[in-house]
C-alpha positions as MATLAB code, in Angstrom:
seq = 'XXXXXXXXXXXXXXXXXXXXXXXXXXXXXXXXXXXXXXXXXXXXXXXXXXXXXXXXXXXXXXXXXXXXXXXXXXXXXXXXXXXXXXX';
ca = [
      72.668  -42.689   25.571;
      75.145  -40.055   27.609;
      72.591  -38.427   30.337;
      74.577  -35.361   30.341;
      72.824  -34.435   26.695;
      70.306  -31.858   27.185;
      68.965  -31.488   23.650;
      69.407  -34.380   20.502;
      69.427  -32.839   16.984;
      68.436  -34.880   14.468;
      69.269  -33.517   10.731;
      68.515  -35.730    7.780;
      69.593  -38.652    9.476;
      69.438  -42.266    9.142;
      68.111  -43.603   12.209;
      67.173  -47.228   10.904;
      70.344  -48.655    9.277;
      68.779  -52.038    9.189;
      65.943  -51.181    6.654;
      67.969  -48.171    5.093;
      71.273  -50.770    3.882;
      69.379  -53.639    3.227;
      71.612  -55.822    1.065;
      75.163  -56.932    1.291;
      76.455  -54.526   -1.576;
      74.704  -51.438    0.190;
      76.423  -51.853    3.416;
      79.604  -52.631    1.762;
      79.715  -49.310    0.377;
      78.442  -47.799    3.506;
      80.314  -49.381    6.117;
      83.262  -51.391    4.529;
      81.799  -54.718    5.325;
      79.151  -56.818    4.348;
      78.781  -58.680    7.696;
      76.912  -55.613    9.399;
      74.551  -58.374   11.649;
      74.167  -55.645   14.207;
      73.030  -52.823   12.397;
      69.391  -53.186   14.232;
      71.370  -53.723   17.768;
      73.356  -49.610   16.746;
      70.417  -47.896   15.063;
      69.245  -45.035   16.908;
      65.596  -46.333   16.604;
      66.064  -48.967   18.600;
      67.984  -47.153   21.480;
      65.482  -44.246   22.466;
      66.082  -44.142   25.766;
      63.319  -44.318   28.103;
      63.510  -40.424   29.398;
      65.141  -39.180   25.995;
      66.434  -35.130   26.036;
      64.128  -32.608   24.122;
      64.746  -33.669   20.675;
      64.340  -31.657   17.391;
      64.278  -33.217   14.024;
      65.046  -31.386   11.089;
      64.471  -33.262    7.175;
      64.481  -31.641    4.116;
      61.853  -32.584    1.672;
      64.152  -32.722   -1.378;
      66.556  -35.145   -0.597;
      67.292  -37.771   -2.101;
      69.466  -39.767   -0.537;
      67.755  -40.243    2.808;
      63.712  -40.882    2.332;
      61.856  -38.225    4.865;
      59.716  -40.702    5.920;
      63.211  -41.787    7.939;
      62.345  -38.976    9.727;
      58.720  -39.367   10.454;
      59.297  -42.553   11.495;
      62.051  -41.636   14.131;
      59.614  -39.380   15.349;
      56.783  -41.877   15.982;
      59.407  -43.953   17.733;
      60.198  -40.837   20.045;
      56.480  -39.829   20.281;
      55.579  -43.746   21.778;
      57.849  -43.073   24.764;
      57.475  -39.236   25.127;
      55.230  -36.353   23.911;
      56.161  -34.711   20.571;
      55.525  -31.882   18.554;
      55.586  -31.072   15.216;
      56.710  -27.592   14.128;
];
């Protein structure tokens, strides 16, 4: 991650694109290719830096493209390494 961020802002992201595109015709449509074998190695849930910048989440409950729980989950990640709160 670029230390010259001060603040990440997460809105209705996908931040696991392993689990989210988890078949070949998913992450054809996605990302133009069906060999995506490093989608855990660029998902931003697996590169929280160790001193991340404040970070505020934002996930609208009626989506339905991207699950919510994508959210939560990000945020557990974040919450491991640094203290988070939920507003």
């Amino acid at each position: 991650m670029n230390k010259s961020f001060k603040i990440l802002i997460g809105q209705d992201g996908t931040y696991d694109l392993e689990n989210n595109f988890p078949n070949d015709l998913t992450k054809k449509k996605f990302f133009g290719s069906e060999n995506m074998s490093n989608l855990n190695k660029i998902s931003a849930i697996n590169n929280i830096p160790s001193n991340p910048p404040a970070t505020f989440l934002i996930h609208g409950t009626a989506d339905t493209v991207i699950s919510k729980g994508e959210c939560q989950k990000f945020g557990k990640a974040l919450k491991k390494i640094y203290c988070l709160q939920y507003i």
